[in-house]
Every structure is written in C-alpha cells, then in structure tokens.
N, C-alpha and C positions, 0 to 999 in steps of 0.2 A: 504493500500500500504506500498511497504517495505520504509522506509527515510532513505536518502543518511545519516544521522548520525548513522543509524543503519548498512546499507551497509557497513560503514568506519568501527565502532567498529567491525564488524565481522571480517573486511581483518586484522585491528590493531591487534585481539585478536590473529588471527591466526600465524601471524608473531614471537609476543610473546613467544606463546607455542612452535612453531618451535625450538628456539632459546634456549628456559628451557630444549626441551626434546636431552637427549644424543642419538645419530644415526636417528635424526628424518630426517624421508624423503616425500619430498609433494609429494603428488598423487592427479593427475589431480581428478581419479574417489572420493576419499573425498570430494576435495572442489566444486566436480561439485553438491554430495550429500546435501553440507552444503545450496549450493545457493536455490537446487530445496525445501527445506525442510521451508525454510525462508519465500520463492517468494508464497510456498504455504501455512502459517500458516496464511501470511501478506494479504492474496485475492487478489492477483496479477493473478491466474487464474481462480477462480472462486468465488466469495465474500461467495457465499452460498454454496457450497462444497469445505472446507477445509481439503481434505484430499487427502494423501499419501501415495500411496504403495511403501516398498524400500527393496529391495533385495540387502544386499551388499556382496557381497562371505569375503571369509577368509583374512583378511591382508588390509582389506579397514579401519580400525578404525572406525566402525559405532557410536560406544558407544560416541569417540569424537563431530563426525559429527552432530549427531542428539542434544548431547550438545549446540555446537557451532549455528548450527542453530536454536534452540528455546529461551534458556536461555534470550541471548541481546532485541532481539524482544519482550519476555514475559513482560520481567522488564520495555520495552518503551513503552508497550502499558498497562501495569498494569493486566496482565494475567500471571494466577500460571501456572506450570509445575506441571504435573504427568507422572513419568516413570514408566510403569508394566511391570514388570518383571517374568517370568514363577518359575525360577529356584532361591535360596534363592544366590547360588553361584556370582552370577551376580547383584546381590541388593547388596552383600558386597563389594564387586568388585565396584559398584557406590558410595557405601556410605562410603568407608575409602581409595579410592585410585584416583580413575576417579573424584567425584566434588571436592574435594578439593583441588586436581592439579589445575585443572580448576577455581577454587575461588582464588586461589594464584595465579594466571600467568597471570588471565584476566582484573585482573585490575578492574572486577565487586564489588559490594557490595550485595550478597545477600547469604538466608541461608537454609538450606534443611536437609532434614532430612526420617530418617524409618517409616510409618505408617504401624501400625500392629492391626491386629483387635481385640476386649476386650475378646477373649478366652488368649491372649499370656500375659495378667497382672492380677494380680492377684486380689481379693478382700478381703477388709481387715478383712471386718465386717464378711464375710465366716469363714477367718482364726481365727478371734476373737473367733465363735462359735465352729467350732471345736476343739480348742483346750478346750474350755467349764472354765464355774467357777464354781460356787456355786450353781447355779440355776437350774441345772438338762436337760441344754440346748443342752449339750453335745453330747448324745447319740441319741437325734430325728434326728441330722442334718449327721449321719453318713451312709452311706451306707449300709457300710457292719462292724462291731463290729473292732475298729479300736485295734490295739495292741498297747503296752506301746512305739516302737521305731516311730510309725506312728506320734504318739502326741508330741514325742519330736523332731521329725523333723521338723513338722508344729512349734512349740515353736521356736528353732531355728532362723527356718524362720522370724518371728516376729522381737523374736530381732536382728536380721542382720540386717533387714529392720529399724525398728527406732534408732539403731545406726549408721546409713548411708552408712553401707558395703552391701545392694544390693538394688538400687532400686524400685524393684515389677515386672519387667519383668521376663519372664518365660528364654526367651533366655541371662538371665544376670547371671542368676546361674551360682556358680562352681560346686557343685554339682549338677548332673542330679534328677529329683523327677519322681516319677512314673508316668505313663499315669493318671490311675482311681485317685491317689490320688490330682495330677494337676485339675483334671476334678470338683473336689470338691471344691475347694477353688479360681476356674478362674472367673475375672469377666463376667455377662454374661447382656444381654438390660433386660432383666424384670425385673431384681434384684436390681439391680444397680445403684440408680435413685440418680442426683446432687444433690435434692431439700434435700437430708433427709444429716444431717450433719453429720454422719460419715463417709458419701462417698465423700462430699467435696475434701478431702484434697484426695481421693483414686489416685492409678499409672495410671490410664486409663484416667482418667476426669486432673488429672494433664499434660497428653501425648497429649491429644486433645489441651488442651490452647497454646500448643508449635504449632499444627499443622498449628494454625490458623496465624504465625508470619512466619511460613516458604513458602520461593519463589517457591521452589524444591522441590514435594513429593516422595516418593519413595515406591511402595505398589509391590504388588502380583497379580495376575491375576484376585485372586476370591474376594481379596478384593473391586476391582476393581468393580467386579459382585455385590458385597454384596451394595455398594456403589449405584449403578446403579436398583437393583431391591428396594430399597426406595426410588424410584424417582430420584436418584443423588441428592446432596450438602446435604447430611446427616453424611457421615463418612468423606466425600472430599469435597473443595469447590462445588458450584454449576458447573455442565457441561459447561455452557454458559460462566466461568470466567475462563476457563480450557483447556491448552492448553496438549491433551493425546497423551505421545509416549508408546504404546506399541510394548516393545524390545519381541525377540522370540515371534513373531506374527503367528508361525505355531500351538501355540499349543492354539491360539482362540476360532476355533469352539469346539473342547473337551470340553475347563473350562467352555464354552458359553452354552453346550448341558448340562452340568452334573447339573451347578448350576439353571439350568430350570425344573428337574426332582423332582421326589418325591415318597419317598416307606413308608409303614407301612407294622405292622403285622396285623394280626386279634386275635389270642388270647391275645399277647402283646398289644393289643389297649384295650381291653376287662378288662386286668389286672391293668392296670395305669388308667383307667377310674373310675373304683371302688374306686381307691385312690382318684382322682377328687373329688367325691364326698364327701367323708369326709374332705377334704379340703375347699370343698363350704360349709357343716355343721359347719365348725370348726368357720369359715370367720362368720357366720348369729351369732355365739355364741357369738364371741367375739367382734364386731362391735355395737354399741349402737345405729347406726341408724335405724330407724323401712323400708328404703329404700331398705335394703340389703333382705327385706324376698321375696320379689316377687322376682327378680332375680336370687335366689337360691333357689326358688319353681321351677321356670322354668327350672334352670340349671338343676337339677336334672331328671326334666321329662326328658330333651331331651339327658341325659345322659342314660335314661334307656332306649330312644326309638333307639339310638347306638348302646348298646351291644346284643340288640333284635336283630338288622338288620345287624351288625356284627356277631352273633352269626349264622344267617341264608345263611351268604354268606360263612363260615365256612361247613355246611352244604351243601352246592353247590359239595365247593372242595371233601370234603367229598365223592362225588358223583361219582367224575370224575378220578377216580384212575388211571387208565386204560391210560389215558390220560398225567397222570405225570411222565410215566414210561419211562423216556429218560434218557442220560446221566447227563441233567441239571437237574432234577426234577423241569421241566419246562412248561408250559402252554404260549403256547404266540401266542395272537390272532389278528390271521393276516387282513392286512389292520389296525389293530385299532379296529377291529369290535367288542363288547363283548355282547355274548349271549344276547338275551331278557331280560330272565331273571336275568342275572348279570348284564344288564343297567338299571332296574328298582333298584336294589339294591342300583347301584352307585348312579343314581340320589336321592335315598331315604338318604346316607350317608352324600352325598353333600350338601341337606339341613338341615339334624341335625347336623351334622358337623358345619356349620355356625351359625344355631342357637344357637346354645350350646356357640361356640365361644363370640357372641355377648355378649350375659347372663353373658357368665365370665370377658369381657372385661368392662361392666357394674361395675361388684364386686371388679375390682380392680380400679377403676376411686374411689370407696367409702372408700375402704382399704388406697388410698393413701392421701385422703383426713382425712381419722381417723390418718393417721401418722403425715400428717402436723399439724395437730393443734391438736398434742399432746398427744390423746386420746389414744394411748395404749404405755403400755413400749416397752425401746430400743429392750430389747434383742424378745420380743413379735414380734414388728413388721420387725424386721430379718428377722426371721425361717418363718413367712409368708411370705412376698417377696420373701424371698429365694423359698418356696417352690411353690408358687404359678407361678413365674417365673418358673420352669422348667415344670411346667404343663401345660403353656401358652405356650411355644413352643412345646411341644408336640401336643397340639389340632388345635394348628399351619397349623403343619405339616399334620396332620389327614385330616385337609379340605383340604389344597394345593392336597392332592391324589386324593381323591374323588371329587372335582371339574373339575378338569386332567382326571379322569375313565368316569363322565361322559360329558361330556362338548362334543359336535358336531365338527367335524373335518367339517372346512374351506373347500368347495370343490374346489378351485382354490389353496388349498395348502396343502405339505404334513399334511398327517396324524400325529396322537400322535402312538408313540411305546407304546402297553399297554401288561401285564404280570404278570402272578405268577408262583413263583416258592414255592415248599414244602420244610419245614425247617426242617432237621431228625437230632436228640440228645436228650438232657434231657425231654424235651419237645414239641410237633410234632407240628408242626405253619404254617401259611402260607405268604409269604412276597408280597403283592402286589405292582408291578412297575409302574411310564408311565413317558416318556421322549416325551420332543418332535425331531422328525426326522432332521430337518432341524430349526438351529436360526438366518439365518440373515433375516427376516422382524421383530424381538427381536432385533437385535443389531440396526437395523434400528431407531425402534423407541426409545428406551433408549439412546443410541449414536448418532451414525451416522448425526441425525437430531440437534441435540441436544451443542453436543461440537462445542467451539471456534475453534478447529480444533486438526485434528487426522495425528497423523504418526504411520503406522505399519508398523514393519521394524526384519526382520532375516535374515541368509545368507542364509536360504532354504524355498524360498515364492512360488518358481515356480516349476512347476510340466510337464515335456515331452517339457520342453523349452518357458512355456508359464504361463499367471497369471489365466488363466480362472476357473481351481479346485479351487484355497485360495479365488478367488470374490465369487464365487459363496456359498463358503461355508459360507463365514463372511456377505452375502446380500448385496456388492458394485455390479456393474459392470464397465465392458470398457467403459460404454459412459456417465456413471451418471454425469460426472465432477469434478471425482477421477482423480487422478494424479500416473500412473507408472514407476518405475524407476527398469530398472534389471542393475546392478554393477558388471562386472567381479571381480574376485581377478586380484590382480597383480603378482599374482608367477605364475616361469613359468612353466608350467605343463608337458609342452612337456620333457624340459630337466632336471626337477627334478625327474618325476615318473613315471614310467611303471603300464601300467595296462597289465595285462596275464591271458587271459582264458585256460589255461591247458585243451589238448584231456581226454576225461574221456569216460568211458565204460559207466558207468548210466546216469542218469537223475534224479532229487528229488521225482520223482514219482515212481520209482524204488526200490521193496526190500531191495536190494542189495546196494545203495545209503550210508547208515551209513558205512557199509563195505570201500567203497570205498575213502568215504572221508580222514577216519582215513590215510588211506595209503596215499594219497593226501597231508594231512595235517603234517605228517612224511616228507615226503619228501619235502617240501615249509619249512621248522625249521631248516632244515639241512645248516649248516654253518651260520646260524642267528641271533643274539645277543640278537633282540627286537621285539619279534611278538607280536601281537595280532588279536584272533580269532573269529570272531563274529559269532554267531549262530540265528537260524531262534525260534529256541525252546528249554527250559532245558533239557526236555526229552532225546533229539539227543546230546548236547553237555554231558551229560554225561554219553551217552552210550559211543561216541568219547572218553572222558577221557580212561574210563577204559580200553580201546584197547589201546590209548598212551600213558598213563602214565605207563607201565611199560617197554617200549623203547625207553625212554628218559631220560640223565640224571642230568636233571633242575627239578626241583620241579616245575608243573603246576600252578600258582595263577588263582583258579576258581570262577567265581561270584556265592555268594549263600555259600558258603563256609568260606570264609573271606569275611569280610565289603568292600565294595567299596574302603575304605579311604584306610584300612589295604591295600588292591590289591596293589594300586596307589604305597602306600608308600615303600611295599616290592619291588614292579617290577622298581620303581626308585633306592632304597640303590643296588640292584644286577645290574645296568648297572653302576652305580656310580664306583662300585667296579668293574667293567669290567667282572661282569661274566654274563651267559646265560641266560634270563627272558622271560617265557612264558605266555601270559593272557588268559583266556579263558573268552567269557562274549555275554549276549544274547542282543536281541534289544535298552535295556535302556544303555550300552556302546557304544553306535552307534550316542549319542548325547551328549553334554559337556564333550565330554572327552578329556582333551589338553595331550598330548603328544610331547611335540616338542624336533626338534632336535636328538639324539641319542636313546633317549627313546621309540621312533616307529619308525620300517623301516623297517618291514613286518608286512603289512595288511592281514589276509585271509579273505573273505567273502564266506563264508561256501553255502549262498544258496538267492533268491533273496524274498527281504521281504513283498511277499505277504502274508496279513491279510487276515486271512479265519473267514468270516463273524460268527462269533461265538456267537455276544452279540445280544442279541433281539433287540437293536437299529440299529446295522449292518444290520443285517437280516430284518428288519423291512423297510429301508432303501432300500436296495437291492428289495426288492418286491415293492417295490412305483416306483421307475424306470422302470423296469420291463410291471408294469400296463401302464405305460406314452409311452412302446413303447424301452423306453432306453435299454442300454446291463453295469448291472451294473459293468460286468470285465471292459469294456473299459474306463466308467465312474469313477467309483472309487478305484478298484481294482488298477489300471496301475495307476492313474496319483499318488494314496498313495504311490505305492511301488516307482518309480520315486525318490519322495521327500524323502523317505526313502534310497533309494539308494546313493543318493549325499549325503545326514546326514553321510551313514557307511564311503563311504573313501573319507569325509573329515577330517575322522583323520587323515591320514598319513599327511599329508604336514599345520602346523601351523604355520608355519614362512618363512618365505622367501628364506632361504638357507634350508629347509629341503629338505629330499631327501629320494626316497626308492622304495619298489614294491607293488602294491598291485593286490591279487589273486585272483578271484573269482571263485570259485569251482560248477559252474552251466550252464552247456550248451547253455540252453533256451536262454539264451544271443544271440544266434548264431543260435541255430537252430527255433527259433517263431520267429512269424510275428515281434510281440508287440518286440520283443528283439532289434530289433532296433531303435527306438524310446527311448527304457529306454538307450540304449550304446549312443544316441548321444544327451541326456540331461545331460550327464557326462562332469565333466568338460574336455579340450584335452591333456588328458595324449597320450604318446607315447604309443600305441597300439602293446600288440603282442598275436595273437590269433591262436592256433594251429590244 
C-alpha cells in the first residue's frame, strides 16, 4: 500500500518543482498520471498484477510523471528503478536534464545512472594484443592485416585511456573509430572474465560496481531483452527488486520479436566450424590436463557430423532453385511447416549443434581453470579466450537456429516464422531465418510475472481509439488486472490546427498518383515558411523531388541525402534566418521529430501508412490469422497504420501555442469504410474536407 509519508512526499515534491520550473503549469491529467502510477506500483489495485498501461499525448510531461510516481515509492520501499528507453535521444534527455532537475528540486537523496551493455567498452587486454609486442601476438588476433594508422590509433587509444582523458566507453570518444575496428577490441561475456587480473581493473567490470550503488537505471530496450533472456538480475538487478518503466512502449513487440529470432549461414557455418576445430586442437595442445582429450575427441566428431549435415541441407537449397526465384531470393515456408526432409535435417542440427556446444563449454570450464592457477602465460591465455569467446557465441547462435527450425509449434499458439533466403556476391550462401510470430506469452513469462511492477507508457499506445492491438501484442489483457490509462494532450487542437483532405483526381493505387501528388505538394508550399513532407516510401518521394525540385526556389532538405542531424540543423538556421525550409522525409521522421513553434507549420502526409506485409514474419503473421478465421487488414493492417497515423501529425503541434495545417494527400480517408475509424482516432483538429 501506498503510506501517507509517501503520498505527502509526492504532493511536497510536486509543489517544489512547480515553483523551480519557469512557466510551469499543473495539469490535472499529470498528477492524475502521477497518483494512478504510484497506487499501482504500491498494490493498491492489485498486489499480484502491478502493472500499467499509460498513454499520455503531447504536452502531459510523462517523462516527469512516471518520475515523480516511482522514484519516492522505490526508495521507501527499497526497490530500484529501471527506465527503457527505445530511442538513445530520450536516455540523454533523462540522464543530463530530466533526473537531475528532479534530484535537485526533490529534496531526495538518490543516484542513477546509463547502463550500456559490454559491446559499448572496450577491452583492455584486446587493445593490449593488438597493438602487439615482442611476442608475435600481434598479427593472430587481427582480422584482416591491420595498416601502420590502425595500430596507432589503437596506441593512442591506450594512452588516452591511462592518462585519464577517456575512460573506455565507446560513446566517450572524441574521435569516432571504425565499426570493424571497435568490433575488435569491444568487451565481449566469453572473453572477458573478472576472475583473471587484467580484466579486474577493465571499463565494463568497473561500470557494473557503479550499477550496483545506483537507485535509477537507465538502459535500452534490448538491453532490457539481453537482461531478461538470462533469466533477469544478471546485467540488472533481479526483476522481483525492480521497479520497470518502459518509456516509448510502442516499439515493445518489435525489440521483443527481433531479440527472440535467430539466423545463420550454411556455408558461413561450415567455414568458422573448420576454424572451431583447430581451436579445440590448439586448447588439447596447450592444456596439460589429460581431461581436455575426451572432450575435444568428441568436439570434433560432432563438428564433422555439422558440416556433413550442413553440407547436405546446402544441397537441398541447391535443389530448389526454381523456388528462390522471387524478388527476395526467398523460400519461406508457410504455416512454419518445413519439408520432411528439411525437419529431419533441423532436428539432426539441433542435436549436434548442442552437442558440440556442451563438448566446448566442457573445454573452457578446463581452459579457465588452467588460467587460474596459473598454468599458461598472460598473453597465451588472451588470444585463447579471446578467440575461443567469439567461437562460443557463434555455436551459440548455430543451436539457438536449429533448435527454432526444429522444435514443434505449440498448437494453441502461433506458429514460428521459419525461412531462407539465397545470398548472391562473392560467394553464393544460404541465410536461414525463424522468429517467433507473436511474444507476449515470452514477455509473460520473463516479465510480466516476474517484476515488482511495470509501467508502459508512450503518447501513441492506442490504436482506432482503443488498447486492444498494444495488449495483445505485448501478452497483457483488459481483465488480467493490468491497469489503463488513455491521457489526452492538453493543447487545443481545434483552434490551433487544421486538418485538410484536398479533392484529388487519384487514389495511391493509381498510376497517375506520383503525378498528382507532386502538383499537390507544389501547391500546399506555396506561401509556407516550414513544411515538412512525409512519404509512404523513398522510391515515391524521390520520384516527387525531381518533378519539384526544379519549381521551387528553396533548396529541398531530403532524408537519405543529408544526415538527419545535418536536415534538422539546416531547416532550423533557414527559418532562424526567416527564409523558406522544405523537409522531405519517409516513415522514421514520422517519430521523435520535435519541431516546435515556427519551425513546422505545414504538415503534408503524402499517403496513409499502410505496411505491406513484406517481411516473412509479417506474412507469416498474416497467414496464422487468416487460418484462425481473422481478416489480417482489419487486425493488423488498420489498427498499425492508426498508430502510425497519430505518430505522423503529431509533429505539427509540440507545444502549446503551436499552430498550423496539416495535409493529407489521400482520399481513402473519405472514400473506405476503415477511413473512418482511422479520421476519428485522430486527435480533434478542426476538420476541412473537400
């Protein structure tokens, strides 16, 4: 239950910040957020389902609210905070502006911080090897033959770092480093181990001992994921002493479905396999325990009895040409179902796969044990861990698929999306896929059951005026004893923005559609300081440029063109400076793009953002409904574009005095069924439809 000292410090805290912040103004819908977020973390509704759905629109201050309501609570009843975050923009935005306001005005004592997972620090003993000494250690642990500027950046690197100008974060650099060269010297879990003493003192194992003193975490979606598929309280505290707000809660089932998936090659598996095994030879050579010979007998058998039966499912594809000849160079087998033949495969992979795995997780229980007590040199048992770690998640990964290809689809639940696609370039490969369809009985069991308690919270949760799409896709429902909350904004929509369906001759399924837009689009800019146009697809928007960019005369900023930031930055200095700024930009500008004030005040939306099921998991997805009887346009087609729809124009109006029109350049609105439905999950702008 919530206690009246906790109730008090909230109203106390709230008053405070009131008073610190300049223009601050109360909103009933904030602190009715603050109470329901508190009453539900506290089991004031339900002791054993602490969790919260919260929709708060544009101008509610949620990032305060969900603050203000966990923080005070957390600390009285001895439970951490974790906020997920989708977008890095929004984790900055917590971590240098939003807690620390909130640690300075509340009167609290507590401390928080960034969790980033051990790709984003570096490793020392890596860095140590590649830049190499004496010893010849140099040139094993290199990729690809590194040149004279590679090794002195790494150098560098080094001494920045022990001279105290960077501490080992990837994101602390002033200078950017390369992907692949980052990729070589990033801490990674098999390498990496506290017990061996030159990784003591390492940035990653130093970042954890802070993790374990902070009140407040502040992670990423997948970290989040990453956390959770080890059982939870491995990267984060335990779930049970964890109180999760995950902020931008729309983009859950995505990060939820992608971090469940898993793909290999076959020739690529075939090729780092080979290297396996000189690695399991290298490990029996150098190891003086007579323990290590059976399990690198065995390793090897069941590595040879892999690239046989890899080899053979190679040979399949091989078969099926005929078959791969689509636009995707794609095979994707519906319901889930795969060949006889290729399920006798999978299951055959699925158990060398494992086995193989065991054999090697055997050999490094022995390896780690020859490092502790001593038995082989530093720089020796490096380059093994090093390299025995990236072979370990690779064979990882290898069983995760083929567990996944074969493993029996649940009859009371959807099916696995399973797939190959043919890899055409240097060399002809085959990538096999499988995701699963649907993950909330996944989010079920890792969370949901699990956590002290949950808030998920965005301004776009609800889809056709309702929570039923986000429940179902995340595995809550309306009557588990989840808690919903939908939060208008507070601006007024009526009399700051006009929505305008403009008569048009086409339709998006019309030839002639591109044609018409452009003229469309021409004439919505005319006399307009600050558009911006959003497109269904690159394809269309820059067929549109080249019809309008040469009768007009503003310089277009097109996404794809210039960097996002560059976009932002150019199309701010030219209204700064009072001249004409046009954006051009496709669905991913349709979310965190702030714009307030004079910098947008023409919206177009070029066309309505229906996804055409194009990914094997979409289409896979769509056929399981389908089977069940459902109509997947009305199922997921409409409530997605919906939620997409209230994303695109809630740019125009980010502040309370803003103001402006926005366009949408697509009939269907007006003339389908479903078009109404999607116009009155909009927010109430003043309507003018011709």
């Amino acid at each position: 239950m919530l206690t009246a000292n906790v109730k008090t410090q909230i109203r106390t805290i709230y008053k405070d910040i009131a008073s610190a912040l300049p223009n601050f103004r109360s909103r009933r819908e904030q602190n009715y957020i603050v109470a329901e977020i508190s009453k539900t973390l506290a089991g004031e509704y339900d002791k054993h389902r602490r969790i919260i759905v919260v929709e708060a629109g544009t101008g509610i201050g949620k990032s305060l609210a969900y603050i203000l309501g966990s923080i005070p609570l957390g600390l009285a009843s001895k439970k951490k905070i974790c906020i997920a975050t989708a977008t890095v923009a929004l984790q900055e935005q917590l971590l240098n502006k939003d807690l620390p306001f909130f640690l300075q005005h509340s009167g609290l004592d507590f401390s928080f911080g960034l969790v980033k997972g051990r790709q984003r620090y570096v490793c020392l003993a890596k860095l140590d090897m590649l830049i190499g000494g004496d010893d010849g250690t140099q040139m094993a642990m290199w990729q690809t033959k590194p040149d004279t500027s590679q090794v002195e950046e790494l150098q560098q690197l080094k001494k920045d770092f022990h001279e105290g100008r960077w501490n080992g974060e990837r994101d602390t650099l002033t200078t950017p480093i390369a992907d692949h060269l980052w990729q070589q010297i990033a801490c990674d879990k098999h390498s990496c181990h506290r017990q061996l003493a030159s990784h003591r003192q390492c940035p990653f194992h130093k970042a954890r001992e802070d993790i374990d003193n902070w009140d407040v975490l502040i992670a990423n979606h997948s970290l989040l994921f990453a956390d959770l598929e080890l059982g939870g309280g491995v990267i984060l505290p335990e779930p049970e002493d964890l109180y999760y707000i995950i902020d931008e809660a729309h983009h859950l089932p995505i990060v939820a479905r992608d971090f469940s998936s898993a793909q290999s090659t076959l020739h690529g598996a075939i090729d780092w396999l080979e290297k396996i095994n000189k690695t399991s030879a290298k490990l029996q050579n150098q190891l003086k325990s007579t323990h290590i010979i059976a399990p690198s007998q065995a390793m090897q058998d069941h590595v040879g009895d892999l690239t046989t039966q890899l080899n053979q499912v190679a040979q399949y594809c091989d078969s099926q040409q005929s078959r791969f000849d689509n636009p995707e160079n794609r095979i994707r087998f519906e319901h889930g179902k795969l060949p006889e033949v290729l399920l006798r495969s999978a299951e055959n992979l699925a158990t060398s796969s494992n086995q193989a795995l065991k054999q090697f997780n055997k050999m490094l229980v022995l390896l780690n044990e020859a490092i502790k007590d001593g038995e082989l040199p530093k720089h020796q048992s490096e380059q093994l861990l090093s390299e025995t770690g990236f072979m370990l998640q690779r064979l990882e990964n290898l069983t995760k698929l083929w567990k996944m290809m074969a493993k029996e689809d649940n009859s009371k639940g959807a099916p696995m999306a399973r797939w190959v696609e043919q890899l055409t370039g240097k060399q002809s490969d085959y990538l096999f896929s499988a995701s699963p369809i649907e993950v909330g009985f996944m989010l079920e069991n890792l969370l949901w059951e699990k956590a002290a308690g949950v808030v998920l919270c965005s301004a776009t949760l609800r889809a056709l005026n309702n929570f039923n799409h986000f429940t179902h896709q995340v595995g809550l429902s309306i009557n588990d004893g989840s808690r919903y909350l939908a939060m208008d904004s507070p601006f007024d929509f009526e009399q700051n923005a006009t929505l305008f369906i403009p008569k048009m001759r086409t339709e998006p399924t019309d030839d002639r559609y591109t044609d018409e837009l452009a003229e469309q689009i021409l004439m919505h800019i005319e006399g307009e300081q600050a558009t911006l146009v959003l497109f269904a697809s690159y394809w269309q928007m820059e067929k549109v440029a080249d019809i309008v960019r040469p009768k007009v005369d503003s310089q277009i900023l097109i996404q794809g063109e210039l960097s996002r930031q560059e976009i932002l930055q150019q199309h701010k200095q030219k209204i700064d400076a009072d001249k004409v700024s046009i954006v051009f930009g496709t669905g991913s500008f349709s979310e965190g793009l702030d714009l307030p004030g004079d910098y947008l005040t023409n919206l177009i939306i070029t066309k309505l953002p229906f996804a055409v099921p194009t990914s094997p998991v979409e289409q896979a997805h769509a056929e399981y409904i389908k089977i069940k009887g459902g109509n997947p346009f009305l199922q997921l087609t409409i409530p997605d574009a919906s939620r997409k729809l209230i994303q695109s124009c809630g740019r125009l109006l980010r502040k309370e005095q803003d103001y402006g029109r926005i366009t949408i350049l697509d009939r269907r609105l007006v003339t389908k069924r479903y078009g109404k439905s999607l116009l009155d999950g909009l927010p109430p702008f003043r309507r003018v439809i011709e």
